[in-house]
PAZAPA-4460 file (N, C-alpha, C; in steps of 0.05 Angstrom, whole numbers, plus 32768, in hexadecimal, padded with zeros to 4 digits):
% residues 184
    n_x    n_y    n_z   ca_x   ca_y   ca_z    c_x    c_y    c_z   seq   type   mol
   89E1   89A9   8BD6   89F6   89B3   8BC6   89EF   89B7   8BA9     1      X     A
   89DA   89A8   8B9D   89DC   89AB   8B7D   89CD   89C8   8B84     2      X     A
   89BC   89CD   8B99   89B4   89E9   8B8D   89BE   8A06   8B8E     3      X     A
   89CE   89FB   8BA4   89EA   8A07   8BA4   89FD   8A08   8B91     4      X     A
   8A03   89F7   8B7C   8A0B   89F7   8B64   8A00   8A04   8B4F     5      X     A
   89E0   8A05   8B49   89CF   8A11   8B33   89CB   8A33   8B40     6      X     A
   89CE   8A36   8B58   89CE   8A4E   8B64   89ED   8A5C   8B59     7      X     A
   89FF   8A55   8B57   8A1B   8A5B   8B52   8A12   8A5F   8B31     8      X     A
   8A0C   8A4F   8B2E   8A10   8A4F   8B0C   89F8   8A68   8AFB     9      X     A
   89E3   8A65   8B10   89D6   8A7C   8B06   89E3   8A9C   8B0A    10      X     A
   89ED   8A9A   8B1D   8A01   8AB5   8B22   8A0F   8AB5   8B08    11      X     A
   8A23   8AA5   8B07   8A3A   8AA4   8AF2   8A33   8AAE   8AD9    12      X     A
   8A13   8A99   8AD4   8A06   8AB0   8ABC   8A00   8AC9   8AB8    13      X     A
   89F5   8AD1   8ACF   89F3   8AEF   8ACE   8A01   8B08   8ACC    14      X     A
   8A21   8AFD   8AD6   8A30   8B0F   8AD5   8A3B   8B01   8ABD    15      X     A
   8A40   8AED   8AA9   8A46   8AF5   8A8F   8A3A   8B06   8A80    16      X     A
   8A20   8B01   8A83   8A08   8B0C   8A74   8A0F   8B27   8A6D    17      X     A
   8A16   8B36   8A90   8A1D   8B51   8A8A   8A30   8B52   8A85    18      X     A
   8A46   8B48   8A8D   8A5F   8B4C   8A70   8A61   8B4B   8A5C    19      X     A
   8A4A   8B3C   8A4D   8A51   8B34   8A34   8A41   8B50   8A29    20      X     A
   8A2B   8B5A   8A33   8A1B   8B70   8A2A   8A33   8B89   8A1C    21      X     A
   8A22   8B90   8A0D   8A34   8BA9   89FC   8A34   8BC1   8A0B    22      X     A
   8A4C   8BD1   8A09   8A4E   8BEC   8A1C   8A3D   8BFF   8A15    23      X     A
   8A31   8C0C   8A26   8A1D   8C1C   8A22   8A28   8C37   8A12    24      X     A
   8A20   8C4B   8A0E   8A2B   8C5D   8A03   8A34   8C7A   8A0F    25      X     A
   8A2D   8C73   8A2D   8A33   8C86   8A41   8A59   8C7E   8A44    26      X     A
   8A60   8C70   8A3F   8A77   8C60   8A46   8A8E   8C67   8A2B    27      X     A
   8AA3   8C73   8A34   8AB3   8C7C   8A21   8ACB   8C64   8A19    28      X     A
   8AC8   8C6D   89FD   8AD5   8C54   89EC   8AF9   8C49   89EE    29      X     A
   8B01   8C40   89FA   8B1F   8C3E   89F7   8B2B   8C40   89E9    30      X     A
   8B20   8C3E   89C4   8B29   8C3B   89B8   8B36   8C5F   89AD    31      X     A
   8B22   8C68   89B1   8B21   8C80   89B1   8B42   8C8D   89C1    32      X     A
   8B42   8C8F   89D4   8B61   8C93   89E2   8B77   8C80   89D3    33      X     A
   8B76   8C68   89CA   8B8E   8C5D   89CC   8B9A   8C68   89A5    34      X     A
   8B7A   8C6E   8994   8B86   8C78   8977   8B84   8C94   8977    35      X     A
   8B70   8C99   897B   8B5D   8CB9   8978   8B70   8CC6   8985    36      X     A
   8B78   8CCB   899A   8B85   8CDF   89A4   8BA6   8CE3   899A    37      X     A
   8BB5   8CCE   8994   8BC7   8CD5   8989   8BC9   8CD9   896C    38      X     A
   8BBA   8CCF   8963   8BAF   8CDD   8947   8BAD   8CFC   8946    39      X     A
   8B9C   8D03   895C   8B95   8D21   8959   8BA8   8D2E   8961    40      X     A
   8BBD   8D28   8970   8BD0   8D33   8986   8BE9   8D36   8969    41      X     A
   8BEB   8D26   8956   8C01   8D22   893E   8BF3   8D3E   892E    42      X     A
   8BD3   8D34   892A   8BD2   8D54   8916   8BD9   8D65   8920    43      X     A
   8BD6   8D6E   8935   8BD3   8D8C   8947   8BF7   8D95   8945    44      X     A
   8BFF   8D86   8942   8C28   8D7F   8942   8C28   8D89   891C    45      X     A
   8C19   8D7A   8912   8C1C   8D86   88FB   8C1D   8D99   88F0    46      X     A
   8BFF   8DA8   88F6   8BEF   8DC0   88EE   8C0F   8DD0   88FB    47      X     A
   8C11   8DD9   8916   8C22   8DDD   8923   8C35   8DE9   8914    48      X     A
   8C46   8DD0   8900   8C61   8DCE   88FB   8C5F   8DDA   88DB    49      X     A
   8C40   8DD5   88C8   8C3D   8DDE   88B3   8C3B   8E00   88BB    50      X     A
   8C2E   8E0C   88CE   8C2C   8E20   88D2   8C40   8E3B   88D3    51      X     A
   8C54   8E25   88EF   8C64   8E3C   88F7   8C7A   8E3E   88E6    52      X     A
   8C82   8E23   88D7   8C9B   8E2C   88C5   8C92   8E27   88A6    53      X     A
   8C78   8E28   889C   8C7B   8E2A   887B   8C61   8E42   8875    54      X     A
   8C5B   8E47   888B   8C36   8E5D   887C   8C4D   8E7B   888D    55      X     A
   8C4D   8E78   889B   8C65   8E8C   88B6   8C76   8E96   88A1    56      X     A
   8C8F   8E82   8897   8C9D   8E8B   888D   8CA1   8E94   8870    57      X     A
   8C8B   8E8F   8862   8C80   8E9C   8849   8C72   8EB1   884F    58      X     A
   8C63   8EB8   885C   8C57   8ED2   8863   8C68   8EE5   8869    59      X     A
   8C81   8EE2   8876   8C95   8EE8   8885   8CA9   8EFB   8875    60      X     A
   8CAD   8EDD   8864   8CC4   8EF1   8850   8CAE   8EF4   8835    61      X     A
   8C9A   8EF1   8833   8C8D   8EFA   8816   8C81   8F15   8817    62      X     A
   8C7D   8F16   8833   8C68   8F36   883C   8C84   8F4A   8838    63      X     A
   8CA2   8F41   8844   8CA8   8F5C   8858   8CB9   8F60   8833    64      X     A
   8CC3   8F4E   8823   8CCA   8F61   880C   8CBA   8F6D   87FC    65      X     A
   8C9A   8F74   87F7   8C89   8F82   87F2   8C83   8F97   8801    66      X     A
   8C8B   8F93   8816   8C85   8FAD   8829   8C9D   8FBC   882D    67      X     A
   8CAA   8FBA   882C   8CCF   8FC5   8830   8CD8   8FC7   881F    68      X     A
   8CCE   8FCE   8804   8CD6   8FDD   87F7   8CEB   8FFA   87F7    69      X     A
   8CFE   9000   87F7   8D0A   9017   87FC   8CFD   902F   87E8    70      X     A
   8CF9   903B   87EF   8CF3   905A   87E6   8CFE   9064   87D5    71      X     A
   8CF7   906F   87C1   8D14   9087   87AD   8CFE   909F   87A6    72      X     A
   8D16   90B2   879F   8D08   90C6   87A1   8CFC   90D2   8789    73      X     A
   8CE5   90DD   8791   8CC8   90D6   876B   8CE5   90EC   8757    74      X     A
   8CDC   90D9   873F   8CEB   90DF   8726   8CDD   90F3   871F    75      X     A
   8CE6   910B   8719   8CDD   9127   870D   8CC2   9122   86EC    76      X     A
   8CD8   9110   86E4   8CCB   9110   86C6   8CC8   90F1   86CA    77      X     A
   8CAD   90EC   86B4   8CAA   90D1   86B8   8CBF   90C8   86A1    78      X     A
   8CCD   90D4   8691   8CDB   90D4   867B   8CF1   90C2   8689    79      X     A
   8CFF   90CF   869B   8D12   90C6   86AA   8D11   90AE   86B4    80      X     A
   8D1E   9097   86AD   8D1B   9086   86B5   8D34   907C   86CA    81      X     A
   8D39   906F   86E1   8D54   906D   86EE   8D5D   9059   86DE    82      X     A
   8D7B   9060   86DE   8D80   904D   86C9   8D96   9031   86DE    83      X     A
   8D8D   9020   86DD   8DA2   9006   86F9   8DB1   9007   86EC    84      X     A
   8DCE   9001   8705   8DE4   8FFC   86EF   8E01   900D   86F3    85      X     A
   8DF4   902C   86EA   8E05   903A   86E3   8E13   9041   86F4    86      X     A
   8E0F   904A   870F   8E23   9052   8722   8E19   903B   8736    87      X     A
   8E2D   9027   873E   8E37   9018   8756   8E4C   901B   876A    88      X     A
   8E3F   901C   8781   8E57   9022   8791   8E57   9003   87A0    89      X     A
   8E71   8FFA   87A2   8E6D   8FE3   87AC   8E7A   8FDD   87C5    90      X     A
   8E7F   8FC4   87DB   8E86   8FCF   87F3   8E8D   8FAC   87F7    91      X     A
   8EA2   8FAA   87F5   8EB6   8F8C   87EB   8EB4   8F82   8816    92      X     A
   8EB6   8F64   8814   8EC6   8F4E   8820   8EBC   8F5A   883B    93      X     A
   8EA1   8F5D   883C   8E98   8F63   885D   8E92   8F49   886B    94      X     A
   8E9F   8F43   8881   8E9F   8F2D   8894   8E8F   8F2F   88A7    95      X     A
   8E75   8F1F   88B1   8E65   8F22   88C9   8E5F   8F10   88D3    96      X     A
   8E5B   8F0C   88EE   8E59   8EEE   88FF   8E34   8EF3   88FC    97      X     A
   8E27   8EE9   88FA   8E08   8EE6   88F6   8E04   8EE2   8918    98      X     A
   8DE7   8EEE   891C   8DDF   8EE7   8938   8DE3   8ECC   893A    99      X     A
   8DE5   8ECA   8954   8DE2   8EA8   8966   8DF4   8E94   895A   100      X     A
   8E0A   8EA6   8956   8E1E   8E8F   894C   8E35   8E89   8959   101      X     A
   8E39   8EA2   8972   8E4D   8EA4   8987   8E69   8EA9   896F   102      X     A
   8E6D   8EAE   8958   8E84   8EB9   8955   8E8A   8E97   8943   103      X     A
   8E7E   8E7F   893E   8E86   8E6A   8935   8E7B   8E6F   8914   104      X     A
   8E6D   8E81   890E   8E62   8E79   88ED   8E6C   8E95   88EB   105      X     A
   8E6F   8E9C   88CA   8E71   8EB3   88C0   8E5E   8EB6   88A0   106      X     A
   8E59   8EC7   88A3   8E54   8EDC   8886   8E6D   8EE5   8871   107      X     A
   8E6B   8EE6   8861   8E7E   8EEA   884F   8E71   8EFF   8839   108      X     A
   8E77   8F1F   8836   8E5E   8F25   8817   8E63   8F3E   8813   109      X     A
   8E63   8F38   87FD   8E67   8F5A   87F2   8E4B   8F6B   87E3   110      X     A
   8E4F   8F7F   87EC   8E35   8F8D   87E5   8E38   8FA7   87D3   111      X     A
   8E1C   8F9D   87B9   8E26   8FC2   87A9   8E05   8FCE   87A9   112      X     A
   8E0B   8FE7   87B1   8DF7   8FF7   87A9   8DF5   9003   8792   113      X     A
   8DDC   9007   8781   8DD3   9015   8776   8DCD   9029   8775   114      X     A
   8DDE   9043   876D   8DD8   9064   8780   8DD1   906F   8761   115      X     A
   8DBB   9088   876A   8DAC   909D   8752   8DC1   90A6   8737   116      X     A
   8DD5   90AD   8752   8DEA   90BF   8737   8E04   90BF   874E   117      X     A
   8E21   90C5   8739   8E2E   90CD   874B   8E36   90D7   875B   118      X     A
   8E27   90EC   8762   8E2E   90F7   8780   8E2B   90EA   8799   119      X     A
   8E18   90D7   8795   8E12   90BE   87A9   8E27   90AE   87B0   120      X     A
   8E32   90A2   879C   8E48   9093   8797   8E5B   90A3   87A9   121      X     A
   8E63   90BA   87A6   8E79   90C8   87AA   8E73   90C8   87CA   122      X     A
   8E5D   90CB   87D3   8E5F   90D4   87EB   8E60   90AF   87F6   123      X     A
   8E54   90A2   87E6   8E55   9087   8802   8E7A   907D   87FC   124      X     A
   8E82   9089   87EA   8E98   907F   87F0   8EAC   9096   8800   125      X     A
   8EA2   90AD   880D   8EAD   90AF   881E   8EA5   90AE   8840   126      X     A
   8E8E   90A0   883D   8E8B   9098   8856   8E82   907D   884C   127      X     A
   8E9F   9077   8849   8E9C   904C   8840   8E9D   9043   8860   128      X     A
   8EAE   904B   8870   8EA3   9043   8891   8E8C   903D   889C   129      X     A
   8E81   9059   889A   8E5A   9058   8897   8E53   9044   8889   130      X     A
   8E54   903B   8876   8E42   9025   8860   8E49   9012   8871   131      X     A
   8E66   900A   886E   8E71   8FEF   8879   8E63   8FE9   8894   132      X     A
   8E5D   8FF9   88A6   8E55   8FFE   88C5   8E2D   8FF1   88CA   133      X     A
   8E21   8FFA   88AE   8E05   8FF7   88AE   8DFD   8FD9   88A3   134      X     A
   8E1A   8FD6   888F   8E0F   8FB9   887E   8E19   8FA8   889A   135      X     A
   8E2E   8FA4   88A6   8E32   8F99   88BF   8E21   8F93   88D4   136      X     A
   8E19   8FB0   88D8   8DF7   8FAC   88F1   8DE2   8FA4   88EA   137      X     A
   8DE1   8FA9   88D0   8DC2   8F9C   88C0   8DC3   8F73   88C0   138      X     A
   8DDC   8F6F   88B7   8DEA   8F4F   88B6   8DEE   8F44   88CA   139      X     A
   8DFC   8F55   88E1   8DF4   8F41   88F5   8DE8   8F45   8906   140      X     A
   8DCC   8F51   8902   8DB7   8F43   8915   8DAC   8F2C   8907   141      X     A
   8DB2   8F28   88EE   8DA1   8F0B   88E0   8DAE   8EF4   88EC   142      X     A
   8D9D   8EDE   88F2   8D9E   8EC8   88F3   8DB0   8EAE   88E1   143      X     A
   8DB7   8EA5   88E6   8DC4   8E91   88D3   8DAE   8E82   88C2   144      X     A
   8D9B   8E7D   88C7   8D7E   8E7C   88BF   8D7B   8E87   88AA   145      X     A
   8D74   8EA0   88B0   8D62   8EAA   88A2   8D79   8EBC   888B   146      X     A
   8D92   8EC4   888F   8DA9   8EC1   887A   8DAA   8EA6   886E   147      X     A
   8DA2   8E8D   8870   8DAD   8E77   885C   8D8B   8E7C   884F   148      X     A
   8D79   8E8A   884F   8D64   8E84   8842   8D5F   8E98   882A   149      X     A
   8D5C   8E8C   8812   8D66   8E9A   87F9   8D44   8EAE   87F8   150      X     A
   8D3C   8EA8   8800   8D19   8EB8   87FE   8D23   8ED1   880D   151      X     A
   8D37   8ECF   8821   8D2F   8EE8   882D   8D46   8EF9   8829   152      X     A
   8D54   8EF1   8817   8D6B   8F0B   8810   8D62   8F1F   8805   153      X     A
   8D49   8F1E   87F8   8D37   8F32   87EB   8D38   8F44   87FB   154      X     A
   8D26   8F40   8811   8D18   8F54   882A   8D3A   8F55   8833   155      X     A
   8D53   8F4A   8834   8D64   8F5B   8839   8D70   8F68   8838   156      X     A
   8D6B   8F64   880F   8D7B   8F8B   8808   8D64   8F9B   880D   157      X     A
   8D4D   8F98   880B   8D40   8FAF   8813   8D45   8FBD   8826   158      X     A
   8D43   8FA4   8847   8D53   8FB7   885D   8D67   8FC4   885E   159      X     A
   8D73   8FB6   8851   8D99   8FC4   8849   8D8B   8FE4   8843   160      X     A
   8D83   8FE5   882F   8D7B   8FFE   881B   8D6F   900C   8834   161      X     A
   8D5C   8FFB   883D   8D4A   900F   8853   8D66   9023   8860   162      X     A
   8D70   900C   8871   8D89   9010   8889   8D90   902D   8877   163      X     A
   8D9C   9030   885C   8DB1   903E   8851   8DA3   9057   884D   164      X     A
   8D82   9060   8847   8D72   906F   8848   8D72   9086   8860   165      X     A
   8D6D   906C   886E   8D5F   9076   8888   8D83   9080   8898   166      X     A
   8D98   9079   8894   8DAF   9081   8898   8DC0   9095   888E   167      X     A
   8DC3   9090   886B   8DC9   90B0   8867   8DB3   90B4   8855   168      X     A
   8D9C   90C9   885B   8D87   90D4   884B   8D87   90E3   8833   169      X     A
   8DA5   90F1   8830   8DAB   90F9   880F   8DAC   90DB   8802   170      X     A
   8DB5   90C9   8809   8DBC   90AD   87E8   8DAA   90A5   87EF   171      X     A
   8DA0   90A3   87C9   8D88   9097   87C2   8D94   9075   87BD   172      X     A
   8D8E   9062   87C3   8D9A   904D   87B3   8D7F   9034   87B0   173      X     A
   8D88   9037   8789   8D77   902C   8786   8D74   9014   8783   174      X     A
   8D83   9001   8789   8D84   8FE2   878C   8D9A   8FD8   879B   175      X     A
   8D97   8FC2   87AA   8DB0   8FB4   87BB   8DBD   8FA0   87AD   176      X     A
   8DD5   8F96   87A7   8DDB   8F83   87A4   8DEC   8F71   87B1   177      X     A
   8DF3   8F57   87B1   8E03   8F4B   87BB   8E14   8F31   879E   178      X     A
   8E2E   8F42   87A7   8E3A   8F36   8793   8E4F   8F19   87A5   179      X     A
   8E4F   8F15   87C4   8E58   8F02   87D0   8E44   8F05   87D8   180      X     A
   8E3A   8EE0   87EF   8E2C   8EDE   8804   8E37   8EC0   880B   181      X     A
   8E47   8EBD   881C   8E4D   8EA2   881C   8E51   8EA4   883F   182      X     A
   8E42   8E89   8847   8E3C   8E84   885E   8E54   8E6F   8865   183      X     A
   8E6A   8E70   887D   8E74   8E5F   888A   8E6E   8E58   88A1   184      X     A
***
């Protein structure tokens, strides 16, 4: 029996021995999965979240009011300068439900254009239907979003202007304004 005992005990050592040995380096680290990966898995969420809503939405609305610029038509003399201001036509108390709101939020705003001279004037105020009809379609396809965001009202008198261009092609108008904008 005792050698039966020193026979046991020599086993016992040997398999400490190899337990106690350090992991080779073929052998992947635990530690690695239980920090590393959710570490990396948080940046990737970050980059993500820095991306799609602060580099996205500066490019977004910083590009399209440089590019959307409305058109006017070249000034004869460079002498001539347009002068803002002088003839406004303005277009009071237009009400619009904003996309994706099912009819629960509203727009509230009044809008003045900037027109060349008065003949412009004269004519949008007789097709004030027409005006009222474009600032309407142009407003509610916007988002509740992207109406509460003060960066992009820029790019949306331009569209306005675009809309009013590209709709009646005699008025020149040379700036949009908004004298309401109030979101409920």
């Amino acid at each position: 029996m005792p050698d039966e005992e020193k026979e046991l005990n020599e086993k016992e050592l040997d398999e400490k021995i190899e337990v106690v040995q350090p992991p080779s380096s073929s052998k992947i680290n635990m530690k690695v999965f239980l920090f590393g990966l959710p570490v990396f898995i948080l940046q990737l969420v970050f980059v993500y979240y820095i991306t799609a809503n602060i580099l996205i939405n500066r490019h977004e609305y910083g590009t399209e009011a440089a590019t959307e610029k409305p058109e006017t038509e070249d000034v004869e003399d460079s002498a001539n300068v347009v002068e803002l201001g002088k003839y406004i036509y303005s277009v009071d108390d237009i009400i619009v439900n904003p996309a994706g709101t099912d009819g629960k939020r509203l727009l509230l705003t009044s809008v003045g254009f900037d027109v060349v001279n008065e003949e412009c004037m004269k004519e949008l105020e007789s097709k004030e239907i027409l005006v009222k009809d474009m600032i309407i379609s142009t407003l509610s396809e916007k988002s509740l979003s992207k109406l509460r965001n003060w960066n992009y009202k820029d790019s949306l008198r331009f569209e306005i202007a675009a809309n009013m261009k590209n709709f009646m092609p005699g008025i020149n108008v040379n700036k949009v304004y908004f004298s309401k904008f109030i979101i409920q």
